[in-house]
C-alpha positions as protocol buffer text, in pm:
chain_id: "A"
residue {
  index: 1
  type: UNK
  ca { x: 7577 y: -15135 z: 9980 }
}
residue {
  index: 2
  type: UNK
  ca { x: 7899 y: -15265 z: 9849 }
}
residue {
  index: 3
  type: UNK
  ca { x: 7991 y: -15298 z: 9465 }
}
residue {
  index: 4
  type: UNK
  ca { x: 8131 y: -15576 z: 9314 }
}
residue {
  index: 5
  type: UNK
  ca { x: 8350 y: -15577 z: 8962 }
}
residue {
  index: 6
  type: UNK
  ca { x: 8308 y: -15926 z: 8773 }
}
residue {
  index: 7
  type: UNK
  ca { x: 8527 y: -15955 z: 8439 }
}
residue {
  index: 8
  type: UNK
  ca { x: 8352 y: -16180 z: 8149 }
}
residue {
  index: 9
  type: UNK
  ca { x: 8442 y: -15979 z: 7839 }
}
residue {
  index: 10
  type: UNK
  ca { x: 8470 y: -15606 z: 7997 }
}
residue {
  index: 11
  type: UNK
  ca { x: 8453 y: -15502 z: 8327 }
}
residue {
  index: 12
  type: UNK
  ca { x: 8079 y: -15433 z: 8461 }
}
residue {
  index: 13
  type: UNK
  ca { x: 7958 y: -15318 z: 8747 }
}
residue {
  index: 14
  type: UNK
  ca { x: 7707 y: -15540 z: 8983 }
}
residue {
  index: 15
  type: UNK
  ca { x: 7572 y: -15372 z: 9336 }
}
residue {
  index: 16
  type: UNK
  ca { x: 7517 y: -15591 z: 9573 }
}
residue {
  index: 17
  type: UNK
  ca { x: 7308 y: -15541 z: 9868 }
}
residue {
  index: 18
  type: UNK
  ca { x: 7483 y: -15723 z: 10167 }
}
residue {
  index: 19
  type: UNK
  ca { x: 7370 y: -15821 z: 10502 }
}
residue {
  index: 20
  type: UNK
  ca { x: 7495 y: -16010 z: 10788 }
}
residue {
  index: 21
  type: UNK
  ca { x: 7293 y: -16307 z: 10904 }
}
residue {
  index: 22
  type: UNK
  ca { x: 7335 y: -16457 z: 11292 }
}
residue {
  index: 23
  type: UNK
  ca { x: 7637 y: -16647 z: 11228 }
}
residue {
  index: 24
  type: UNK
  ca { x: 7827 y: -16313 z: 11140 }
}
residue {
  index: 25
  type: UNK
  ca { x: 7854 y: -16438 z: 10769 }
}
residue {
  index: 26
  type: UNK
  ca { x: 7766 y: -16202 z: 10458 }
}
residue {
  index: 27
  type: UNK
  ca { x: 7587 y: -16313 z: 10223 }
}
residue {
  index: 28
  type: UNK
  ca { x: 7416 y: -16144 z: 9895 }
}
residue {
  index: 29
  type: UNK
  ca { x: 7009 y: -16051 z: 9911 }
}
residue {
  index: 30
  type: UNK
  ca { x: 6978 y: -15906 z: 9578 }
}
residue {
  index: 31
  type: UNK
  ca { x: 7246 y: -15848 z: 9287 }
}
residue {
  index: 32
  type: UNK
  ca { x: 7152 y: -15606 z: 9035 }
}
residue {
  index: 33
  type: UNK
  ca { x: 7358 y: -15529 z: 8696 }
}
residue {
  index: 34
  type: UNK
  ca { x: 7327 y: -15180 z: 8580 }
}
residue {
  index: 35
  type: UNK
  ca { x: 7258 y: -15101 z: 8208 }
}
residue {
  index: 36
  type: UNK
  ca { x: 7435 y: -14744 z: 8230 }
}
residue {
  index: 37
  type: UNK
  ca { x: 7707 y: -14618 z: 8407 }
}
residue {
  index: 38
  type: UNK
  ca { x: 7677 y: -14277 z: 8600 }
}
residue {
  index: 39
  type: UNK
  ca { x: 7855 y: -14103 z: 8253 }
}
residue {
  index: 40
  type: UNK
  ca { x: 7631 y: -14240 z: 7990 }
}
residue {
  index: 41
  type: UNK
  ca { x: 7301 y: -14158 z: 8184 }
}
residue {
  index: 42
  type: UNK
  ca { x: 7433 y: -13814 z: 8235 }
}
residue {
  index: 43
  type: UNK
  ca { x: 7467 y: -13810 z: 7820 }
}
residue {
  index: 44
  type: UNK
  ca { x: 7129 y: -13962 z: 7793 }
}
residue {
  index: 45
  type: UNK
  ca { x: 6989 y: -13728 z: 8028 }
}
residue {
  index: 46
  type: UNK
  ca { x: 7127 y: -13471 z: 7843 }
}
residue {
  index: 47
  type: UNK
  ca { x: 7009 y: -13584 z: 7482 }
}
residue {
  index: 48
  type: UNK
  ca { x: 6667 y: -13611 z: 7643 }
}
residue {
  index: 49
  type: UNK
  ca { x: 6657 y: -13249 z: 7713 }
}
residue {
  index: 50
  type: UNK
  ca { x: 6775 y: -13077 z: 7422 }
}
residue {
  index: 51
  type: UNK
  ca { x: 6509 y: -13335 z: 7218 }
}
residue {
  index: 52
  type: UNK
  ca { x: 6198 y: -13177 z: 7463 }
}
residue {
  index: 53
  type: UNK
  ca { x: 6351 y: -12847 z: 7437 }
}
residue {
  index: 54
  type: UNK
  ca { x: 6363 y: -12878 z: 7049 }
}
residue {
  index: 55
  type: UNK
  ca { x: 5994 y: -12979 z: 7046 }
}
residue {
  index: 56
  type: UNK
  ca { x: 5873 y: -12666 z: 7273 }
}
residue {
  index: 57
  type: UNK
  ca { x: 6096 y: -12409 z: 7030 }
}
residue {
  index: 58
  type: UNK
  ca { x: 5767 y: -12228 z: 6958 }
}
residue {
  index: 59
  type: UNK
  ca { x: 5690 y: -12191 z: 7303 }
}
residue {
  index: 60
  type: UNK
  ca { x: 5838 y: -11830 z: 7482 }
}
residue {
  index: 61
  type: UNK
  ca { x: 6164 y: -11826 z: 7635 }
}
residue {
  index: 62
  type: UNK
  ca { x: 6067 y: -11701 z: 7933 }
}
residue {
  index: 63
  type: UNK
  ca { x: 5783 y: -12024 z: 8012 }
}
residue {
  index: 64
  type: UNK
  ca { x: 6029 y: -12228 z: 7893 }
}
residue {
  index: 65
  type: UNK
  ca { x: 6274 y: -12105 z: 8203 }
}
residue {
  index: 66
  type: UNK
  ca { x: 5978 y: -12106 z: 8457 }
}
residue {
  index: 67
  type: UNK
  ca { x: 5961 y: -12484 z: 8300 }
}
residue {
  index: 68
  type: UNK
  ca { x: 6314 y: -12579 z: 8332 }
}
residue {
  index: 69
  type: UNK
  ca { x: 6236 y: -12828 z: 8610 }
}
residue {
  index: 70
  type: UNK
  ca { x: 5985 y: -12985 z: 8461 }
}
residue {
  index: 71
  type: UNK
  ca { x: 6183 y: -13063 z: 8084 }
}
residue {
  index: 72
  type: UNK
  ca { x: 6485 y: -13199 z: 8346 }
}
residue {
  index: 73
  type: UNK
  ca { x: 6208 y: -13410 z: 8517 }
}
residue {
  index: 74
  type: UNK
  ca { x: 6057 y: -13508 z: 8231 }
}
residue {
  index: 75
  type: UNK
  ca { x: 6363 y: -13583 z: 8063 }
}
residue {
  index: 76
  type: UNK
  ca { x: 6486 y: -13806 z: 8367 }
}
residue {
  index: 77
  type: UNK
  ca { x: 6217 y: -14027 z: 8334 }
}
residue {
  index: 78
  type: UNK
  ca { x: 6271 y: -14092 z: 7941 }
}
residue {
  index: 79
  type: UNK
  ca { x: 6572 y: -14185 z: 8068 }
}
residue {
  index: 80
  type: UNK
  ca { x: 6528 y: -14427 z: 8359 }
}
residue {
  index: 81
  type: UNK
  ca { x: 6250 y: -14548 z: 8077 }
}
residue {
  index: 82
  type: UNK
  ca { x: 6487 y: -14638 z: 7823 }
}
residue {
  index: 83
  type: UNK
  ca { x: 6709 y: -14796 z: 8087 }
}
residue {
  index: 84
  type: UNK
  ca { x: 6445 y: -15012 z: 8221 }
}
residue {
  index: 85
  type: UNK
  ca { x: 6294 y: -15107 z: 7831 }
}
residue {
  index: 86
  type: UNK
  ca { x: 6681 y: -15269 z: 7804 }
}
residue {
  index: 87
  type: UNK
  ca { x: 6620 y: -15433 z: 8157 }
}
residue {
  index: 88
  type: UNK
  ca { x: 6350 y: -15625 z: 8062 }
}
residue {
  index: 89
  type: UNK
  ca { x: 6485 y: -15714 z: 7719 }
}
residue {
  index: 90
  type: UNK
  ca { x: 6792 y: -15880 z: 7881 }
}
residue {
  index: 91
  type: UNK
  ca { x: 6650 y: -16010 z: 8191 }
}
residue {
  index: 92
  type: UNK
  ca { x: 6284 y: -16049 z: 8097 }
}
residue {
  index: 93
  type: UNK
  ca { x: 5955 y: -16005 z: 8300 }
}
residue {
  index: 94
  type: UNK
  ca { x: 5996 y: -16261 z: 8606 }
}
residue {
  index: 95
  type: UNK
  ca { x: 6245 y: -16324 z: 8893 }
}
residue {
  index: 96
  type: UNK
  ca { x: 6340 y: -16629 z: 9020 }
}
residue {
  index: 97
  type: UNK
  ca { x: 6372 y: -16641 z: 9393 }
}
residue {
  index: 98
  type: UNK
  ca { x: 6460 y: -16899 z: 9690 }
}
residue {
  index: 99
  type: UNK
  ca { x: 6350 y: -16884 z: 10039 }
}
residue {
  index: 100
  type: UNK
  ca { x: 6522 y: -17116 z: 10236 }
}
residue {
  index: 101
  type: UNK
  ca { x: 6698 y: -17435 z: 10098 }
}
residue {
  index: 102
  type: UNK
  ca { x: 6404 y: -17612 z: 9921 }
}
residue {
  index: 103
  type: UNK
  ca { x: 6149 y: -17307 z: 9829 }
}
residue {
  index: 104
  type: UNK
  ca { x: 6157 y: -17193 z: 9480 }
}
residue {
  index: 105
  type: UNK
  ca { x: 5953 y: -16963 z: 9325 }
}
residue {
  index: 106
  type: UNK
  ca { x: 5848 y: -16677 z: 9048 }
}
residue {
  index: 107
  type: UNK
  ca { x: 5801 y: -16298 z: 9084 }
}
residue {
  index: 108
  type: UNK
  ca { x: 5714 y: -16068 z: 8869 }
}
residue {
  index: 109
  type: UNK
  ca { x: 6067 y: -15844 z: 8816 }
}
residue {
  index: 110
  type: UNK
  ca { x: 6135 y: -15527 z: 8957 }
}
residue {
  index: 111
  type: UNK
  ca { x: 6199 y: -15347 z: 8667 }
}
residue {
  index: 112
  type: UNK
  ca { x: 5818 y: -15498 z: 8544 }
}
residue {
  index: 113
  type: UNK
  ca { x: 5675 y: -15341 z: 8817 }
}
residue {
  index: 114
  type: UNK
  ca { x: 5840 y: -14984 z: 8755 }
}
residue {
  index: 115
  type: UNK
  ca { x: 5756 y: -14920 z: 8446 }
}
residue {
  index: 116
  type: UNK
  ca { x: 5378 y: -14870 z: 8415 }
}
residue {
  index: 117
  type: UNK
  ca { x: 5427 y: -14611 z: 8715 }
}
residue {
  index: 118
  type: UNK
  ca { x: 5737 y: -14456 z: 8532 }
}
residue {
  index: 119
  type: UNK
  ca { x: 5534 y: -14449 z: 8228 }
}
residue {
  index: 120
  type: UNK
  ca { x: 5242 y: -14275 z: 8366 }
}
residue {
  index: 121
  type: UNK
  ca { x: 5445 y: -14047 z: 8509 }
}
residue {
  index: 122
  type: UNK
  ca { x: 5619 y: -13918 z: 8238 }
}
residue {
  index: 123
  type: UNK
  ca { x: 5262 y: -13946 z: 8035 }
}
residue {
  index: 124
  type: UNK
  ca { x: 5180 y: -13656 z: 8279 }
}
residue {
  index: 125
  type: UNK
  ca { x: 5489 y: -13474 z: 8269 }
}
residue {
  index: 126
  type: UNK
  ca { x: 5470 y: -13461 z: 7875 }
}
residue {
  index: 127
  type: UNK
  ca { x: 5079 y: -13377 z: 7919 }
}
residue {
  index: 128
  type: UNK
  ca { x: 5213 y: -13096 z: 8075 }
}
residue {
  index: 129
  type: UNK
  ca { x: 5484 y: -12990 z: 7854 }
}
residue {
  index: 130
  type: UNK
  ca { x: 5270 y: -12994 z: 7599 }
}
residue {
  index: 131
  type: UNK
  ca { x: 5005 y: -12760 z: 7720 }
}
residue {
  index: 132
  type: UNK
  ca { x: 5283 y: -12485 z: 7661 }
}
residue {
  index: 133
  type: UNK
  ca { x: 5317 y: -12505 z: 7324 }
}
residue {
  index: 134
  type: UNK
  ca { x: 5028 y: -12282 z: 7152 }
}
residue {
  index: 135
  type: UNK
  ca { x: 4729 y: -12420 z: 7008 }
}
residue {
  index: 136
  type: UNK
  ca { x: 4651 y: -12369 z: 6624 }
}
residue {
  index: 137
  type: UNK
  ca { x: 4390 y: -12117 z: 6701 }
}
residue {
  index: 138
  type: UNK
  ca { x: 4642 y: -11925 z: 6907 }
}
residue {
  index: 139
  type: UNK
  ca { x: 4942 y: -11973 z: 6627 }
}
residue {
  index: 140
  type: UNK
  ca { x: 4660 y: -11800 z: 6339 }
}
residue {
  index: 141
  type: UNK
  ca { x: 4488 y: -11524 z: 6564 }
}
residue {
  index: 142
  type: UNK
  ca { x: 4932 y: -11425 z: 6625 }
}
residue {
  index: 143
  type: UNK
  ca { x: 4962 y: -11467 z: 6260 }
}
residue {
  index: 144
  type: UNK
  ca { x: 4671 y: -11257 z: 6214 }
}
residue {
  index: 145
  type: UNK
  ca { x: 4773 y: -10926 z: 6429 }
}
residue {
  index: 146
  type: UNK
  ca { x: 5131 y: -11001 z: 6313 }
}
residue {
  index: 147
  type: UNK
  ca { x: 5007 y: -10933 z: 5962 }
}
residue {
  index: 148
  type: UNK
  ca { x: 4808 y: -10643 z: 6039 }
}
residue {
  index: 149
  type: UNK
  ca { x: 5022 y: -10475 z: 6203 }
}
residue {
  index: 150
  type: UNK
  ca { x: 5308 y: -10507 z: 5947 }
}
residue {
  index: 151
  type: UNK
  ca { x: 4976 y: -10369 z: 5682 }
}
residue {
  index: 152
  type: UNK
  ca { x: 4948 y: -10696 z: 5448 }
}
């Protein structure tokens, strides 16, 4: 995999993947333009994961530590979701491709096909994020002894 810097108003990055055909010439297979560099996904990745851990605050410390991989998982896939919402809006739903010199044709684009798996995945991982944080019942019955035992 090589990549490729092309100025048109700023300098963005394009990785190509290269390979070398029988006449020893290189030539491109697929070009891909990222949205985010390595530095803002890292921020976004971040921001992702103080937002779920702000949302389980009433959940225990401790099961939120047992959890950690699962709110950095979880978090990772809101932000390769994000990134590939902005895909689509530039580039759309469908690739154009060539075989050969005179074949044309339509695909439905890569980024298209990630994202109902991506979403469903993070669906789950949310699902089970979720399940930690205590259920009304269990917030009252708390509230309940908490009271009693402090004699109101």
């Amino acid at each position: 995999m090589r990549v490729w810097y092309i100025s048109h108003q700023k300098e963005q990055k394009i990785s190509a993947f290269i390979c070398r055909n029988f006449e020893k010439r290189w030539f491109i297979l697929k070009q891909f333009e990222q949205i985010y560099d390595v530095e803002e996904r890292k921020k976004r990745l971040k921001k992702n994961v103080r937002l779920i851990k702000k949302s389980l605050d009433s959940v225990d410390k401790d099961v939120l530590k047992l959890n950690e991989q699962l709110i950095e998982e979880a978090a990772m896939y809101a932000t390769t979701l994000q990134e590939i919402n902005e895909i689509i809006t530039r580039d759309g739903i469908v690739d154009f491709y060539q075989n050969g010199e005179n074949q044309w044709g339509t695909k439905k684009s890569v980024a298209a096909e990630l994202k109902p798996k991506y979403t469903s995945t993070y669906q789950s991982l949310i699902r089970q994020l979720s399940d930690l944080l205590p259920s009304e019942n269990e917030k009252d019955a708390a509230k309940e002894i908490m009271d009693f035992l402090q004699g109101k």
